[in-house]
Each structure stands twice: as C-alpha cells, then as structure tokens.
C-alpha positions, 0 to 999 in steps of 0.5 A: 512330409509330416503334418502336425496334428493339434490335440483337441483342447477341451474349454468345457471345465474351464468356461464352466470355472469362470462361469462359477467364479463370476456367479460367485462374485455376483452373489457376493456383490448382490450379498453385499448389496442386501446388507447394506440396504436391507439390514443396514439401511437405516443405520445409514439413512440415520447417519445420511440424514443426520450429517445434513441434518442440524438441530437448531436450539432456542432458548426460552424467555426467562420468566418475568419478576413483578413486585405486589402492584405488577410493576417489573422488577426483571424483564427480557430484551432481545440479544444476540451472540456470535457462535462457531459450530466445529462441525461446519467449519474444515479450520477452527482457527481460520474461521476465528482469523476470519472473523477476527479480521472482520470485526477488528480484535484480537484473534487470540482473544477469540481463540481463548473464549473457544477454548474455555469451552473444550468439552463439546460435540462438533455439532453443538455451537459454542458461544464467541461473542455475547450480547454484541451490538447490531453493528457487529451482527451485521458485519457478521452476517454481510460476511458470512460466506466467508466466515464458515461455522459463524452463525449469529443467533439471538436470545432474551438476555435479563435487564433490571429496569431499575439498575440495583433497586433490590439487587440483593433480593433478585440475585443475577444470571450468569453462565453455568459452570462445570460444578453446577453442570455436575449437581443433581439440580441442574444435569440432564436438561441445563447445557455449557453455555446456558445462563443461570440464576446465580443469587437471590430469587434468580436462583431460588426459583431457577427451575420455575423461572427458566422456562423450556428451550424449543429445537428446529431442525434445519437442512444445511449445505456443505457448507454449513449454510442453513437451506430450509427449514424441516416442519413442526418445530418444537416451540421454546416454553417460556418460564413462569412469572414471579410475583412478589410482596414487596413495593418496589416504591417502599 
C-alpha cells in the first residue's frame, strides 16, 4: 500500500509578508494620524471652533445732535428687527413660512426683503423685519424653536423729538446702499444693512457720529440656539455728540 507523503509548506516568507503588509498599514495609519493632528491640527480646531462658534455684532449708539443750549435735536430709542441667519437654518424658505405663519403676513413679501439682500455670508444675519413692536418680538421669541435662524436683535434707532423742526439742517438715516458700500468713504468698516447719514449734518458728520460697533462671541447648538457666552467681548463705542449754534426756540 502506498502512503502519500505531504511536501513540507514552508509559511516563514509568507507570515514575514503579512507581518510587512500590517506594519505598512499601521505606518500609514499612524502617518496619517500625525498629519492631521500635528501639521493640520489647527487648521481643524479652527474650522471645529469656528462651526460652533458665532460672532454676534452690536451696533453703536449713534451720537447725539443738541442745538447751542443743550436741548436734543436727535436722539436714540431702543428698536428691534427680526433677522435670519443661513447658517443655522437647513430650509431658508421653510424658516421664512414659519414665521410668516406666526406673525400673520405674507410669506412673499418676507421672501423679497431676503432676497434684496444676495451678497452675504451664510453666517452674517440678514435684516427680515425692521423696528417691529413688542408684540411681534414676543410672538417671535415664544416661537423661536420652531423658527430655526430667527433671531430678534435690538439696536438704537434715530428719533427727532421735534418731528421736522430743522429737518433740512439734520438730514435723516437710512440703509446703505451698494453705491455707498463701494466709495472709498465707507469700505471696509460700514456693512449691507447699516444705517447712514443720508442728508444734512447726519451725513456731513457720519464718521463722527456713527460711533464703533462692539462683537460677542457666542457657542450655539445645533441648532443655531445661542448656549453661552465666551468672556471678554468687544463693547459698541458710541458715536461723538454734536453741538450746534443754532436755537432750536429761534
């Protein structure tokens, strides 16, 4: 009877191959590992801190306008608008029927004050409603979690306290446009969405008037809901008083 004799496998070469081949791949796991955290690592805590990270802008108070025996010619009130931050909302247009729904207008009307406003980073809120009453606040606020990329921030708004007495002489605000965003006179500091001296003194003296505006950074969720409040903000300098010869009473 014949026996069949096996020939001797020798796994040496081949345990030796696979022992390279995992030692390869742990090196460029290990590689790859060192470049992201060592070389690349502040480039990603960058973009980690600044996707949770959100700067909040507050707009100075404007400075005040007095004839020559102190008495106010233009003065401050405080205001509030209803903004939409991209950023924090996954449907534009469903966040702008939500709070159509709620304050009971006219969704396309909402939609064509957003889009008058095209040029604009995702983080950079963008002005829905202005000066609105505090009834509309609170209807928005008591909806906010259904409302994601709402928010309602305040700001000074102008007020003459005596109506069109010398209205030729103080001018008026309003909202830059893009002719004045490209001037020398205001790029760089002034925003879409700012309000600026459009005639009168309120525009000779905008620069000495319109005073710094202050950030704060916040943490939000996912939200987009604000969580806490990082220390040492940059407070809002308000603008340089103005007084003038005339007598308001002449």
């Amino acid at each position: 009877m014949f026996e069949y004799e096996k020939n001797p496998i020798n796994l040496v070469p081949r345990i030796n191959g696979a022992t390279i081949f995992v030692a390869i791949c742990f090196l460029v796991l290990l590689g790859r590992l060192w470049v992201l955290q060592v070389i690349q690592g502040e480039t990603y805590k960058e973009k980690s801190e600044n996707n949770r990270v959100k700067i909040v802008y507050e707009p100075p108070p404007r400075g005040l306008i007095y004839d020559r025996n102190g008495d106010i010619l233009a003065k401050n009130r405080p205001a509030f608008n209803v903004e939409l931050i991209v950023s924090d909302t996954p449907d534009v247009d469903l966040s702008l029927r939500g709070l159509a729904d709620v304050l009971g207008q006219d969704v396309n009307d909402l939609r064509e004050r957003f889009e008058r406003q095209p040029d604009r980073r995702r983080f950079v809120p963008r002005v829905i409603l202005r000066d609105v009453s505090r009834e509309v606040v609170g209807k928005v606020l008591s909806h906010r979690p259904y409302l994601p990329g709402i928010v309602v921030r305040h700001y000074p708004a102008r007020v003459y306290p005596h109506g069109e007495l010398a209205a030729h002489v103080l001018g008026y605000l309003r909202e830059i446009d893009k002719r004045q965003l490209e001037s020398p006179r205001f790029s760089g500091y002034y925003r879409k969405g700012d309000l600026v001296g459009q005639y009168g003194l309120e525009s000779k003296w905008e620069e000495l008037l319109q005073g710094r505006r202050g950030d704060q950074r916040i943490i939000v969720n996912v939200r987009g809901i604000k969580t806490q409040e990082l220390p040492d903000p940059t407070r809002a300098i308000p603008g340089h008083n103005l007084k003038l010869t005339i007598d308001k009473d002449v």
